[in-house]
C-alpha positions as protocol buffer text, in pm:
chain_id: "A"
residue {
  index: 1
  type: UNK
  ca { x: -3296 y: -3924 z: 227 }
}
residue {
  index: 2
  type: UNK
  ca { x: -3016 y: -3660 z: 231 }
}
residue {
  index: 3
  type: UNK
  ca { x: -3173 y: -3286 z: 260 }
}
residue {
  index: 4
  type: UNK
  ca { x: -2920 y: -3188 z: -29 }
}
residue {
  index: 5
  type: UNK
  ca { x: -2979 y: -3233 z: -355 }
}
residue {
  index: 6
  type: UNK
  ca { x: -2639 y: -3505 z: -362 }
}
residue {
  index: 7
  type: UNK
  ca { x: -2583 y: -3812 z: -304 }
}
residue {
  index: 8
  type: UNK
  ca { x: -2307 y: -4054 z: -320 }
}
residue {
  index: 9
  type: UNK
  ca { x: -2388 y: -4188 z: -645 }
}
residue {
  index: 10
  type: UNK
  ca { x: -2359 y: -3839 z: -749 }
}
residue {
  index: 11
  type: UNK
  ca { x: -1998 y: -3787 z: -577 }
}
residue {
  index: 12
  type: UNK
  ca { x: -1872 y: -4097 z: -765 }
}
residue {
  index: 13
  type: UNK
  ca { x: -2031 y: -4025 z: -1057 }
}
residue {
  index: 14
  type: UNK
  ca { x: -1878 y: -3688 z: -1104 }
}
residue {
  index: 15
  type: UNK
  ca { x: -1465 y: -3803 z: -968 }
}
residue {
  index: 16
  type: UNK
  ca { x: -1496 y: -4095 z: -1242 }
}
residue {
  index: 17
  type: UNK
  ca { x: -1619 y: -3844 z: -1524 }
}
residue {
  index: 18
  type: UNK
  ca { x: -1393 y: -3536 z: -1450 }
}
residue {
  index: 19
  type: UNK
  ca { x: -1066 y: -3789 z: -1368 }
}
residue {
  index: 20
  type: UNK
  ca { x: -1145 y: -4053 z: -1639 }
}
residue {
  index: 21
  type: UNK
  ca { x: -770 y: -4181 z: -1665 }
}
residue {
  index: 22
  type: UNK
  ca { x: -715 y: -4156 z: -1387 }
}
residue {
  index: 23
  type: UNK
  ca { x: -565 y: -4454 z: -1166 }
}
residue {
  index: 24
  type: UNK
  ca { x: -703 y: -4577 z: -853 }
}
residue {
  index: 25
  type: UNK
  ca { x: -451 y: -4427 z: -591 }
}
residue {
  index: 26
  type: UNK
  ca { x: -516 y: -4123 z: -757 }
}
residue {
  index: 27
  type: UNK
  ca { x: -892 y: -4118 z: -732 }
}
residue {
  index: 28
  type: UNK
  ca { x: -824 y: -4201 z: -372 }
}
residue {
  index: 29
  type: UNK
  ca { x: -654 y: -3916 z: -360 }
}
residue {
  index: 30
  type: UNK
  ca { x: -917 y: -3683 z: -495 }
}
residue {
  index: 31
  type: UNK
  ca { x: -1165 y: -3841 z: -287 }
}
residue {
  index: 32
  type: UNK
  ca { x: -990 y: -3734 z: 62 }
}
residue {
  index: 33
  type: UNK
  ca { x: -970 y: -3407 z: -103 }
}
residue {
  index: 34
  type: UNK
  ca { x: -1317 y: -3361 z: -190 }
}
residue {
  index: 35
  type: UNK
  ca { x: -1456 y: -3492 z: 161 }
}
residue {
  index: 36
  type: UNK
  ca { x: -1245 y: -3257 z: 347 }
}
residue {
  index: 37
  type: UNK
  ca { x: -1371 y: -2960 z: 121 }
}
residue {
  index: 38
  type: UNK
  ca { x: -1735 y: -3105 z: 190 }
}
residue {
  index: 39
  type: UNK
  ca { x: -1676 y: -3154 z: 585 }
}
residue {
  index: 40
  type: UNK
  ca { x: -1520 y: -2784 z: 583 }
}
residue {
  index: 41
  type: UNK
  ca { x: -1821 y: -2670 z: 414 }
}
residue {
  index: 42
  type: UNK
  ca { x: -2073 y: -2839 z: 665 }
}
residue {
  index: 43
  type: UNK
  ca { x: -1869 y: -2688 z: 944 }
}
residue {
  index: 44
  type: UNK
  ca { x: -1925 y: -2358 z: 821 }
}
residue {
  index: 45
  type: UNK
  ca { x: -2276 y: -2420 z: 738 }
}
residue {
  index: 46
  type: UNK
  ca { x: -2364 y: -2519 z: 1078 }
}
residue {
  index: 47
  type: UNK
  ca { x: -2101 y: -2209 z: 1221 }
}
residue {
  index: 48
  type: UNK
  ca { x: -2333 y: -2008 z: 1055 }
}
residue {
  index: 49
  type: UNK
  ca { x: -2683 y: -2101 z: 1202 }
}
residue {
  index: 50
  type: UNK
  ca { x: -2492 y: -2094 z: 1536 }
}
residue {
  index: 51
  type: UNK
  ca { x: -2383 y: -1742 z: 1536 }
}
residue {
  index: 52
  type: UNK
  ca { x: -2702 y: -1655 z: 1413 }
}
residue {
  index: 53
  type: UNK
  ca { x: -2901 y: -1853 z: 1641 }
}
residue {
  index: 54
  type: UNK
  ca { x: -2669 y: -1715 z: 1947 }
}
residue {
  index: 55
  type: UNK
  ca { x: -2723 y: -1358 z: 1825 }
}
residue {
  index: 56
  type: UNK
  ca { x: -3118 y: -1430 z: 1880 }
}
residue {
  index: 57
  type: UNK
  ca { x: -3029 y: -1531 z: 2234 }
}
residue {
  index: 58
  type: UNK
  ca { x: -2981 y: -1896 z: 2252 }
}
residue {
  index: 59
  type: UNK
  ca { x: -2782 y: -2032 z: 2510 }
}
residue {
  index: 60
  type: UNK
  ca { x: -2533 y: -2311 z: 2448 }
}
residue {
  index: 61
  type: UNK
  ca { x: -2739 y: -2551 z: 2621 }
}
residue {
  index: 62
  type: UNK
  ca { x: -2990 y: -2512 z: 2376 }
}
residue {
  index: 63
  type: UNK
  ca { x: -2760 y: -2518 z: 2055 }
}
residue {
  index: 64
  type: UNK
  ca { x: -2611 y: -2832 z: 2233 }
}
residue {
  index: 65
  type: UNK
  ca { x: -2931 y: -2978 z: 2209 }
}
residue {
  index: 66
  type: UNK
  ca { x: -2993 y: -2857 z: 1831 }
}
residue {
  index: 67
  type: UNK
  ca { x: -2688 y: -3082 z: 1762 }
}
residue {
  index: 68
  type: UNK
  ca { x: -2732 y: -3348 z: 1975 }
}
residue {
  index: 69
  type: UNK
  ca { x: -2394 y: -3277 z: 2209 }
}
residue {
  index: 70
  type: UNK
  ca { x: -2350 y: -3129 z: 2542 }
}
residue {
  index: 71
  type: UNK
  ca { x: -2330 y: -2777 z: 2604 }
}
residue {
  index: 72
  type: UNK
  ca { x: -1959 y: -2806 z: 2680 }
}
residue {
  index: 73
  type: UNK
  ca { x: -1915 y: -3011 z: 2337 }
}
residue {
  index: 74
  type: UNK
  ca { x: -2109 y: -2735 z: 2132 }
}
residue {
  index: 75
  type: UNK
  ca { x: -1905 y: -2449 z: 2288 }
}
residue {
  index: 76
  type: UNK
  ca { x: -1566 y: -2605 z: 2244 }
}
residue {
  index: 77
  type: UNK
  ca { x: -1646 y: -2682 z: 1883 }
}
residue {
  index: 78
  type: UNK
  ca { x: -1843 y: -2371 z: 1729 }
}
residue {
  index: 79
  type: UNK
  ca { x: -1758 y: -2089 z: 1965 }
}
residue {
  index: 80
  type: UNK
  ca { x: -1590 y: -1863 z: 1690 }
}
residue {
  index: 81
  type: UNK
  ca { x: -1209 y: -1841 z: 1797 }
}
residue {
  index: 82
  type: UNK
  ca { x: -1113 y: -1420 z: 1780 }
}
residue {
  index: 83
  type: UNK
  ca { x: -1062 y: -1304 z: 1395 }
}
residue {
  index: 84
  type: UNK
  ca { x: -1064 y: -1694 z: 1324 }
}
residue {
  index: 85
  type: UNK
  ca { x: -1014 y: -1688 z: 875 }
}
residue {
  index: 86
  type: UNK
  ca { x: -990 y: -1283 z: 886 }
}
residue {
  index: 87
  type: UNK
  ca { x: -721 y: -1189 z: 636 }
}
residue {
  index: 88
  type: UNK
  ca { x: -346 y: -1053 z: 738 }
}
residue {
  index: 89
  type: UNK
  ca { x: -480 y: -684 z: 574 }
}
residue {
  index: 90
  type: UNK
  ca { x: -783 y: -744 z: 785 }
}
residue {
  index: 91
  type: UNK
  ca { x: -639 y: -876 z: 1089 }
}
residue {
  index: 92
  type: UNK
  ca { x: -354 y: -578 z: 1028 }
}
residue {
  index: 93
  type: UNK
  ca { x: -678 y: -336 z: 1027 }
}
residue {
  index: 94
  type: UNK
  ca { x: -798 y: -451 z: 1378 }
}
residue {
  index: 95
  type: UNK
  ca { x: -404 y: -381 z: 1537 }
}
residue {
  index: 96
  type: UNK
  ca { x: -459 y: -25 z: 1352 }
}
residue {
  index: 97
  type: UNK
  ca { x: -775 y: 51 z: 1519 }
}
residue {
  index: 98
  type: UNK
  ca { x: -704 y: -57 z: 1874 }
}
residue {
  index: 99
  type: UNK
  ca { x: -382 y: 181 z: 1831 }
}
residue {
  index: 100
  type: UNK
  ca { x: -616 y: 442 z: 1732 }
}
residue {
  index: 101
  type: UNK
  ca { x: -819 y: 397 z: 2051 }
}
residue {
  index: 102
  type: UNK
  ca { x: -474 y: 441 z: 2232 }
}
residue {
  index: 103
  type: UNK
  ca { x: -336 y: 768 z: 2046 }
}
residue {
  index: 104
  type: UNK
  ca { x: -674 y: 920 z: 2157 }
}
residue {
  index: 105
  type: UNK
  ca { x: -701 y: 811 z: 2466 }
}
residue {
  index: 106
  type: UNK
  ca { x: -1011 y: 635 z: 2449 }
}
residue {
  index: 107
  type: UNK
  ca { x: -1087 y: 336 z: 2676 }
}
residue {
  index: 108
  type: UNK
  ca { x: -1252 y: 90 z: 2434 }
}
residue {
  index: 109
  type: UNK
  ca { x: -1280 y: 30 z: 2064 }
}
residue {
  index: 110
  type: UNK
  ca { x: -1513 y: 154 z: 1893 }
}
residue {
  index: 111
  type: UNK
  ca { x: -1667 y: 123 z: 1519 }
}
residue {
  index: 112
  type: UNK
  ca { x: -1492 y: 466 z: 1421 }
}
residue {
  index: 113
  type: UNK
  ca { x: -1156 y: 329 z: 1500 }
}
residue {
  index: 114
  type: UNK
  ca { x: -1222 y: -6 z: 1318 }
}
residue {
  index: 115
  type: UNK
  ca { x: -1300 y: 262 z: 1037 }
}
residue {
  index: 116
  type: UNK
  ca { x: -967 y: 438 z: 1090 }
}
residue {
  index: 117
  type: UNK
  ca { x: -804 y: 43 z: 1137 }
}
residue {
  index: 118
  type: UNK
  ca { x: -975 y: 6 z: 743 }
}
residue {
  index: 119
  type: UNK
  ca { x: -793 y: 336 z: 617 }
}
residue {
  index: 120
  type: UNK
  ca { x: -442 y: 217 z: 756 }
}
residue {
  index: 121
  type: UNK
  ca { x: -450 y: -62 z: 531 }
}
residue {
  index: 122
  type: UNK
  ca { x: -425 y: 75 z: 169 }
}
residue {
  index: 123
  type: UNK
  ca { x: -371 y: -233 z: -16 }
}
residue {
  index: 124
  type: UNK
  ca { x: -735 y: -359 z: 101 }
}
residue {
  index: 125
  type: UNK
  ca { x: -1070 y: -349 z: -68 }
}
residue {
  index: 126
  type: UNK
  ca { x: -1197 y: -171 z: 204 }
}
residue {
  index: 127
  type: UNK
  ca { x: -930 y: 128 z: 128 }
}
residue {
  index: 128
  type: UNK
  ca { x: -982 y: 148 z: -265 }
}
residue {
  index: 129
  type: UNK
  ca { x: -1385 y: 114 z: -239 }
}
residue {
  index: 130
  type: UNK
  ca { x: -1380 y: 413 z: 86 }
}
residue {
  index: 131
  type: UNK
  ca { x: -1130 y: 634 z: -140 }
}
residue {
  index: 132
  type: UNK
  ca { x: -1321 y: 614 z: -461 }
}
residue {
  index: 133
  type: UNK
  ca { x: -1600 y: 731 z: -326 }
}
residue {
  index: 134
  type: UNK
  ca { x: -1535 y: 972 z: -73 }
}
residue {
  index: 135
  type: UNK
  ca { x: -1231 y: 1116 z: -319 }
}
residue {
  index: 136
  type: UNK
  ca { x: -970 y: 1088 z: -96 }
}
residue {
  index: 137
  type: UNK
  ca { x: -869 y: 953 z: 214 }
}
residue {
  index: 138
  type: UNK
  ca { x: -869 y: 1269 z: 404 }
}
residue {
  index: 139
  type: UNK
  ca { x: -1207 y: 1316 z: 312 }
}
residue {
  index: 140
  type: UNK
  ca { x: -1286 y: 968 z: 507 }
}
residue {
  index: 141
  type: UNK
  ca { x: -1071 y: 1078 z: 795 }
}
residue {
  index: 142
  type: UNK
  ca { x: -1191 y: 1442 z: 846 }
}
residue {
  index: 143
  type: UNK
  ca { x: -1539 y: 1243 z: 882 }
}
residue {
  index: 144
  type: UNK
  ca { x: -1410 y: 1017 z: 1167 }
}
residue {
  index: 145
  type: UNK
  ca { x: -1210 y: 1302 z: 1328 }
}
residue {
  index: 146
  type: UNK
  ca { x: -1598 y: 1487 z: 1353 }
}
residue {
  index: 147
  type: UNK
  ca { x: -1765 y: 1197 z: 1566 }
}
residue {
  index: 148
  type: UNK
  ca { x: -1460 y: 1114 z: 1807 }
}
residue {
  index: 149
  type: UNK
  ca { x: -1512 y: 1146 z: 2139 }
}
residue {
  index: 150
  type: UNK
  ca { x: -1304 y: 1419 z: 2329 }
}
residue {
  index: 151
  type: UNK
  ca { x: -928 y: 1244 z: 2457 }
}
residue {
  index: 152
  type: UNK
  ca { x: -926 y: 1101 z: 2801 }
}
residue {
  index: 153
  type: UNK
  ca { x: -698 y: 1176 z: 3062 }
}
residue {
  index: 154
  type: UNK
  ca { x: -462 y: 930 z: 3092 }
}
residue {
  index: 155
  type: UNK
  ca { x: -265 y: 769 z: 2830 }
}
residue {
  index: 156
  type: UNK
  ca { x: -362 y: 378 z: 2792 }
}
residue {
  index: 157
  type: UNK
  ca { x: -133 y: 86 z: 2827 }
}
residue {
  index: 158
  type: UNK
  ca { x: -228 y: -323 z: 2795 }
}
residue {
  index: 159
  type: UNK
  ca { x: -534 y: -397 z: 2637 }
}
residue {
  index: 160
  type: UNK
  ca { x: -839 y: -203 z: 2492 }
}
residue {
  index: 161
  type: UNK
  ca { x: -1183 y: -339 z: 2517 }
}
residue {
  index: 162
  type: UNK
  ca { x: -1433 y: -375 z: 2196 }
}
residue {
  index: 163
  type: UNK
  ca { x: -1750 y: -198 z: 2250 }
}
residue {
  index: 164
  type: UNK
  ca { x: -2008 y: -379 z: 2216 }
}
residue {
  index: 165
  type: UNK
  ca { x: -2048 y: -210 z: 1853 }
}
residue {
  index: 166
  type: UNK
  ca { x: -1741 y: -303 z: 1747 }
}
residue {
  index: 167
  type: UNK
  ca { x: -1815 y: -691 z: 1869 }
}
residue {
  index: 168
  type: UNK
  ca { x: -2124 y: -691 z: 1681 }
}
residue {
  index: 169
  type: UNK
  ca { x: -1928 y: -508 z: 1335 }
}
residue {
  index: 170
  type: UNK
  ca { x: -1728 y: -799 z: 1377 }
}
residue {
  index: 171
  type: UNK
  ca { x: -1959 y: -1050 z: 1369 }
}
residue {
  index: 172
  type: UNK
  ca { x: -2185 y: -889 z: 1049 }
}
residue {
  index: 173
  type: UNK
  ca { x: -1841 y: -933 z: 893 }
}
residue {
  index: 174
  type: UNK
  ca { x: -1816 y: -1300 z: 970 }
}
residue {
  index: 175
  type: UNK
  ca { x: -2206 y: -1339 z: 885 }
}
residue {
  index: 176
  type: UNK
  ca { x: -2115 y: -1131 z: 560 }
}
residue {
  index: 177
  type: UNK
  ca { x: -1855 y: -1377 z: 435 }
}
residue {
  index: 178
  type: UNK
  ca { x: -2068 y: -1701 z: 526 }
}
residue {
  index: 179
  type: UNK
  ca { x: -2345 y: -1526 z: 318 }
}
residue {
  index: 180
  type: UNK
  ca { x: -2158 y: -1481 z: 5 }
}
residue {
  index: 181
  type: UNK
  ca { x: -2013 y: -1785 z: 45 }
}
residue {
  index: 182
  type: UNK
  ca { x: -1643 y: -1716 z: 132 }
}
residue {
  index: 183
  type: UNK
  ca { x: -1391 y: -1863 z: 338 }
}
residue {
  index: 184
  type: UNK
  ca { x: -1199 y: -1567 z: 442 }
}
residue {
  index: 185
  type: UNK
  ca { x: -1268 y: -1227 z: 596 }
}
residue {
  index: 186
  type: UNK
  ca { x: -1133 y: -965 z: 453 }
}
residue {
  index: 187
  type: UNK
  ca { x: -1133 y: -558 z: 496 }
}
residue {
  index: 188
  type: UNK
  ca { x: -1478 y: -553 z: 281 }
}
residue {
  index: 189
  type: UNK
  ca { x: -1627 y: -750 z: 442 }
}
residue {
  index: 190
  type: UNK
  ca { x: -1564 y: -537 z: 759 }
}
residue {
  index: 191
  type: UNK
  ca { x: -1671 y: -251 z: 574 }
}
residue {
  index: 192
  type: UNK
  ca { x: -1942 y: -393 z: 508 }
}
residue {
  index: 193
  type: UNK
  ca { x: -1997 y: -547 z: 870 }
}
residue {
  index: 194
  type: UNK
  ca { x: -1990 y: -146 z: 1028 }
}
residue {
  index: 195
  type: UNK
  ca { x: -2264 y: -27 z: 794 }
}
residue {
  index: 196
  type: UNK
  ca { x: -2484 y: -289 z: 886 }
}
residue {
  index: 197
  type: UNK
  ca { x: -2456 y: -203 z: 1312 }
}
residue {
  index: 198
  type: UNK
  ca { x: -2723 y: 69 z: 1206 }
}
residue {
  index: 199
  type: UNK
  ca { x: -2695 y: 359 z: 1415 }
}
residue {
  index: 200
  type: UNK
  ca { x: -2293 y: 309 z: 1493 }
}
residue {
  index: 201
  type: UNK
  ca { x: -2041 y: 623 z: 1438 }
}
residue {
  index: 202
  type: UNK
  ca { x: -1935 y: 383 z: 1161 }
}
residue {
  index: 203
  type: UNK
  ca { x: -2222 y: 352 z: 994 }
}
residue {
  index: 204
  type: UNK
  ca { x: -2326 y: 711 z: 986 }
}
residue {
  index: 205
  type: UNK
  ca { x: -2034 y: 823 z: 818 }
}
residue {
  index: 206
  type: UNK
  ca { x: -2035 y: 554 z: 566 }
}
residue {
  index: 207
  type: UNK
  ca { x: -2438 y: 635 z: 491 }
}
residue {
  index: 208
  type: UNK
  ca { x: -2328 y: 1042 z: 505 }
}
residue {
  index: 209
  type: UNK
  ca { x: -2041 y: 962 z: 223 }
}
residue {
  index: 210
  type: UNK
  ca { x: -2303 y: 793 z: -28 }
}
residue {
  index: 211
  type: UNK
  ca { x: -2279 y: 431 z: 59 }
}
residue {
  index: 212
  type: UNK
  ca { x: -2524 y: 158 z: 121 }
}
residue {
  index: 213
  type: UNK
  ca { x: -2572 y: -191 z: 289 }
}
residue {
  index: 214
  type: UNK
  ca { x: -2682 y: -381 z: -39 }
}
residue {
  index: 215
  type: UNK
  ca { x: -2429 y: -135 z: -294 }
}
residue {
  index: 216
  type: UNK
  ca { x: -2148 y: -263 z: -27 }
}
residue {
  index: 217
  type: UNK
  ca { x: -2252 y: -605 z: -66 }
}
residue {
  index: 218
  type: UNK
  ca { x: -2270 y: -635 z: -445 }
}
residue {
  index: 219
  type: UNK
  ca { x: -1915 y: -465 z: -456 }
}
residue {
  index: 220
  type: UNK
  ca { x: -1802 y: -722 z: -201 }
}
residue {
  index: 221
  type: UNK
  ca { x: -1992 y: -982 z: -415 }
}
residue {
  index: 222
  type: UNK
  ca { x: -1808 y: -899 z: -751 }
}
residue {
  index: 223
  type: UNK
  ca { x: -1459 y: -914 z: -582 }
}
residue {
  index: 224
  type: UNK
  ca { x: -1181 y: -1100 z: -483 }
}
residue {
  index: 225
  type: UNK
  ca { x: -979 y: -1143 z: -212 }
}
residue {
  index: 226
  type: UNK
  ca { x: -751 y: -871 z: -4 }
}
C-alpha cells in the first residue's frame, strides 16, 4: 500500500481527464514529464530528512542503512553539492560576503558578512524586505558595521573559510526552502536562514531591527522568486 495518498490509478486517471484529446504520443509525453517532476520531488523529500537527520548527528553509515545503500552510495547521492538550486542573486550574495570578509581583513565568513552579501544584491527579496523595515539601507549597514570584529593584520588572498555560523545559516536556508516547498534558494530564504542560527551577529541585528523567525517566514511564504 503506497504511504501517499496516490496511486497509479489516480496518475492515469487525472492525464486522461486534464488531456482528454489528447493523442497517445502525446500522453506519453506528459507521462515522462510528470514522473520526472514526481522522482524530483521524492529526491528532495528524502534530501530533506537527510540534512535533518545529519544535523542530529547521524553518520552516513547510518543514513546508508535508512535507505538501504552503502555509506559510500548515500554520500555520493544526498551529500548537498555547495549552493546546489541557490539563485544567481543568491549565489551573487555569497561572492559579496566572502569579499566583505576580505576588505576587512577577517579570516573566515561570518553571518554578518552573509548579511552585508544580502545588502549588495538590491534586486533580491532579501534587500526590499531588510530596507522596508529598517528604512534604509544604511540603517542595516551602520548595524553590521557595530558587531564587526576589529581588521586583521594582513590583507587576505585565496579562499575564506565559513564559520561554522555561516555553514549552519546556510543550511536553515536550504531547510527553509524544502519547508515551504520550493525548489530554489533565494536571498529570503537566506534571510531567513541567519535569523534562525539564534544567537549569530546576524540574527541579533535582524531581531534588534523588528524582525522575526515566523514574520520572515510568512513574507517568504507569500512571495515569489528572486
Amino acid at each position: 500500500m503506497s504511504p501517499l495518498d496516490i496511486n497509479l490509478a489516480d496518475l492515469i486517471a487525472r492525464l486522461d481527464e486534464e488531456l482528454p484529446d489528447a493523442g497517445d504520443l502525446a500522453h506519453v509525453s506528459e507521462a515522462r514529464l510528470r514522473a520526472q517532476t514526481l522522482s524530483d520531488l521524492g529526491d528532495q523529500l528524502i534530501d530533506h530528512y537527510v540534512s535533518k537527520a545529519k544535523r542530529s548527528g547521524a553518520s552516513w553509515t547510518e543514513i546508508g542503512d535508512a535507505i538501504g545503500v552503502s555509506k559510500q552510495a548515500a554520500q555520493q547521492r544526498h551529500a548537498p553539492t555547495p549552493f546546489e538550486r541557490f539563485t544567481h542573486l543568491n549565489r551573487h550574495g555569497i561572492v559579496l560576503a566572502q569579499e566583505a570578509a576580505r576588505t576587512h581583513r577577517h579570516d573566515s565568513i561570518g553571518t554578518e558578512h552573509l548579511l552585508l552579501g544580502l545588502l549588495g544584491e538590491p534586486e533580491g527579496r532579501a534587500y526590499e524586505t531588510l530596507v522596508a523595515r529598517a528604512g534604509s539601507e544604511q540603517r542595516v549597514r551602520d548595524a553590521v558595521a557595530a558587531v564587526l570584529p576589529p581588521a586583521g593584520a594582513k590583507a587576505l588572498r585565496g579562499h575564506i573559510a565559513f564559520r561554522e555560523e555561516s555553514k549552519a545559516a546556510i543550511e536553515r536556508a536550504r531547510d527553509a526552502a524544502a519547508e515551504l516547498g520550493h525548489d530554489w534558494v533565494g536571498t529570503e530564504h537566506m534571510l531567513l536562514g541567519l535569523i534562525r542560527v539564534e544567537g549569530s551577529p546576524a540574527a541579533r541585528i535582524l531581531r534588534e531591527l523588528g524582525f522575526t523567525a515566523e514574520e520572515l517566514r510568512d513574507a517568504v511564504a507569500a512571495r515569489g522568486e528572486r
